[in-house]
Structures are given as C-alpha cells and as structure tokens.
C-alpha positions as CSV (number, residue, x, y, z in Angstrom):
1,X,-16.7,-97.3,94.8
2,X,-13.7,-98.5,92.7
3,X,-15.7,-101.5,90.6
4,X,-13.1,-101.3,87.7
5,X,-10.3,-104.2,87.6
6,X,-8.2,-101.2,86.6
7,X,-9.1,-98.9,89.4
8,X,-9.0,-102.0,91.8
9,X,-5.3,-102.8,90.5
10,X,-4.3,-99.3,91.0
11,X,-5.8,-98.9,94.4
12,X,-4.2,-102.2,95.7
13,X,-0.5,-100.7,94.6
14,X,-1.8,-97.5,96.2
15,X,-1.9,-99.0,99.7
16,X,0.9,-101.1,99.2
17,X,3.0,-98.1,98.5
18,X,1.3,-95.8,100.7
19,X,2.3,-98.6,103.5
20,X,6.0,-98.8,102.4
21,X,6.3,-95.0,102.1
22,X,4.7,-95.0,105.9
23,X,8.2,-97.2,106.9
24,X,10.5,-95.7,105.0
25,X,9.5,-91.9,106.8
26,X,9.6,-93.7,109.9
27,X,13.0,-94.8,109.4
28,X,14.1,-91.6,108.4
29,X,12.7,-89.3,110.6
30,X,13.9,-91.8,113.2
31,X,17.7,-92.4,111.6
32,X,19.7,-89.3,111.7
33,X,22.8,-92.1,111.3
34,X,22.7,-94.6,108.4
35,X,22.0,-98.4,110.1
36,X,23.1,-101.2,108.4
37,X,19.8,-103.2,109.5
38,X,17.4,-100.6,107.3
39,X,19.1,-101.8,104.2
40,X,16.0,-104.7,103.6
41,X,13.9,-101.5,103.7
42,X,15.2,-98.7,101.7
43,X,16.0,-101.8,99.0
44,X,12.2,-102.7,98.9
45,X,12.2,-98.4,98.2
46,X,15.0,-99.2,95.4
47,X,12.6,-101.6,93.9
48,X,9.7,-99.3,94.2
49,X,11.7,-96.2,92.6
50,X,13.5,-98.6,90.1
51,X,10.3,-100.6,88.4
52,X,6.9,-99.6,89.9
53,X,6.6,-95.6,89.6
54,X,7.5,-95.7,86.1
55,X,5.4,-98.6,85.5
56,X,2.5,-97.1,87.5
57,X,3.1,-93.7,85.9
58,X,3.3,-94.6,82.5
59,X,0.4,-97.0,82.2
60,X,-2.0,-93.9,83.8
61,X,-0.2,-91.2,81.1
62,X,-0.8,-93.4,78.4
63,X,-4.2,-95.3,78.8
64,X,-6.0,-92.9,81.5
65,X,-5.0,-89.5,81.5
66,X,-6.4,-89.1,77.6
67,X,-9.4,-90.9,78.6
68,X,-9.5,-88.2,81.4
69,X,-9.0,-85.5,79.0
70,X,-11.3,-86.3,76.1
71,X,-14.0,-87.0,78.8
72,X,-13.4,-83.5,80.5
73,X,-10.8,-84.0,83.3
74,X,-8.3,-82.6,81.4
75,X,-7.4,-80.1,83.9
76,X,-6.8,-82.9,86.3
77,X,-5.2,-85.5,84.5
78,X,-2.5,-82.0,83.7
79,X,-2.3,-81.6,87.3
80,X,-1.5,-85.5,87.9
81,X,0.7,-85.3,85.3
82,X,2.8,-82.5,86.6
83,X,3.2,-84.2,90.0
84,X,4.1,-87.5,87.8
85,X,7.2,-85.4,86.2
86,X,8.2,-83.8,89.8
87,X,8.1,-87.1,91.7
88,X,10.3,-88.8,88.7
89,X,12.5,-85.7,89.5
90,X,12.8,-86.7,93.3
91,X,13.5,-90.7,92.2
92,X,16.5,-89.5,89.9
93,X,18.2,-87.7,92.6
94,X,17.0,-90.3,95.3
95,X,18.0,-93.4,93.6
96,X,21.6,-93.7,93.6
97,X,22.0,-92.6,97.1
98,X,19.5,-95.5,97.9
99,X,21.3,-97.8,96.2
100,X,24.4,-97.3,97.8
101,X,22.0,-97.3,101.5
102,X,20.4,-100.7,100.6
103,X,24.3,-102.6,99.6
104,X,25.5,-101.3,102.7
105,X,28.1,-98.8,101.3
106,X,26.4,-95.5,102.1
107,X,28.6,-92.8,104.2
108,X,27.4,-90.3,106.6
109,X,27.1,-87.5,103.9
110,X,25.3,-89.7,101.5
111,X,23.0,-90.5,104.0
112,X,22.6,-87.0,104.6
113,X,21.7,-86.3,101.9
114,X,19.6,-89.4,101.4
115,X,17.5,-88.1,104.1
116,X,15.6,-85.1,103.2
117,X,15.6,-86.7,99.4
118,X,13.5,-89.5,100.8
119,X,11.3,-87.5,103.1
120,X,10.2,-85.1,99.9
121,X,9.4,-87.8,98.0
122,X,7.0,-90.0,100.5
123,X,5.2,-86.2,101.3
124,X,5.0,-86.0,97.4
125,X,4.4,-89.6,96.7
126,X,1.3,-89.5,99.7
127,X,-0.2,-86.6,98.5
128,X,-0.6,-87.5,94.6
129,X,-2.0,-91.0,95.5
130,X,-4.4,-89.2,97.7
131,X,-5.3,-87.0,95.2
132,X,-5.9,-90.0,92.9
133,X,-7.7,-91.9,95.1
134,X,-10.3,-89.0,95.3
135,X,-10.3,-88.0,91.8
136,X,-8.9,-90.7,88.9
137,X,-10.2,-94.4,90.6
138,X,-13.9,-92.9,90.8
139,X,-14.1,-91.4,87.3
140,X,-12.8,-94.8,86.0
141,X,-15.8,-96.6,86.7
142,X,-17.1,-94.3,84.0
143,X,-14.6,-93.8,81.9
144,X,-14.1,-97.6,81.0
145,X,-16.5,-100.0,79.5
146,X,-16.2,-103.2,80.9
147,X,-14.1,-104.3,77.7
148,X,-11.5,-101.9,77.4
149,X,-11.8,-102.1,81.3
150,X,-10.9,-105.8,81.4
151,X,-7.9,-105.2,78.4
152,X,-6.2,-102.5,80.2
153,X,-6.6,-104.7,83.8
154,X,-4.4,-107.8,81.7
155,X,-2.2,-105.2,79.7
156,X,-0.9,-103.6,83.3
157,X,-0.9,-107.3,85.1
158,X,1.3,-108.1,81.9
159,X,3.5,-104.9,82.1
C-alpha cells in the first residue's frame, strides 16, 4: 500500500500518535484524581497539541486536500477538513488545562475538567486518522508523481 515518502511520513506520525493517544485514554479513564507521576505523559500530549497537529494538519490542507479535490475527492478532503477544524477546537480548550497537568500545578477541578476534554479529543483524534488511513494514504500513491512526491516528503521533514 502506502509507497509514497509522503504517505509513509504521515502513516509513521499516524501510529506514533495513535500509540500516545492509546496512553493518554488509559490514564484518564484510569485517573479520576490528577497524579503527579502522569505529568511526563500528558507533556508528551502538550507537545503533540502544541507543534504536531498544526504541523500535520496544515501540511495536508495545503499540499493534499487540493490535490484531493481537483482529482475528485473533494467531498473527502471537506469531510477531513471539517474534523481538522473540530479537533483544533478540542486542542484550544484542552491545552491550557494540560499545561498546567504536565508542570504539576493542576487542581482537582482543572483536572476535571481536563478529563472529558482529553477523552473527546483521542475518540476524535482516532477516528480521523482511521479514516485517513483508509481514504487519503492510498489515493496518494496516485495523486503524487514521484517528484512532487519526493519535494513534499523534504518540505514536511523540513517543517
């Protein structure tokens, strides 16, 4: 299947965030108190919310989802582009309570509220990198010629 640095590239950050995602619900399905000892963890979700989704996100809405659209998959690329705007919706309300969780300083209501923040998100965050791994990595493999495929590859390792 996925034969495209690109689509490689973006799988491999798939299952690294599909992994960390799999810890972080753990934790807080597990954790109805905040422990100091998870604040390693939700900081490795800090960094994930902070740099990589808008990385990720904006590298796809710029370079794939018109090549999507102009070679039919409009209609999907919209769909994965809505989900994009809701899961940056979740990080923005997530991320400060997370911050606070990963220095140490969160209190029982923050972590409240911390909790089902961070449990919508990994159920939102699983399902769109489902859905591309079924739909976007394939169609790259036609989408990109092995040029633009290799440019994009080194512009998004240099991002």
């Amino acid at each position: 299947m996925n034969s495209s640095q690109v689509s490689r590239m973006l799988d491999d950050e798939h299952r690294a965030n599909i992994a960390l995602l799999g810890q972080i619900e753990q934790l807080l399905s597990r954790s109805p108190r905040y422990d100091p000892a998870c604040a390693g963890l939700i900081g490795q979700l800090v960094r994930l919310l902070e740099n990589d989704v808008d990385r990720h996100f904006a590298f796809e809405e710029e370079q794939l989802f018109p090549r999507m659209a102009e070679g039919g998959d409009g209609g999907m690329a919209s769909l994965l582009q809505e989900e994009h705007d809701a899961i940056r919706e979740v990080c923005a309300e997530l991320l400060p309570a997370a911050r606070q969780a990963a220095q140490g300083g969160i209190d029982e209501a923050g972590w409240s509220a911390l909790r089902p923040l961070g449990m919508e998100l990994v159920e939102r965050q699983v399902a769109h990198i489902q859905k591309e791994t079924m739909a976007l990595l394939p169609l790259l493999d036609d989408l990109l010629d092995e040029e633009s495929d290799r440019e994009l590859a080194f512009a998004y390792s240099a991002a």
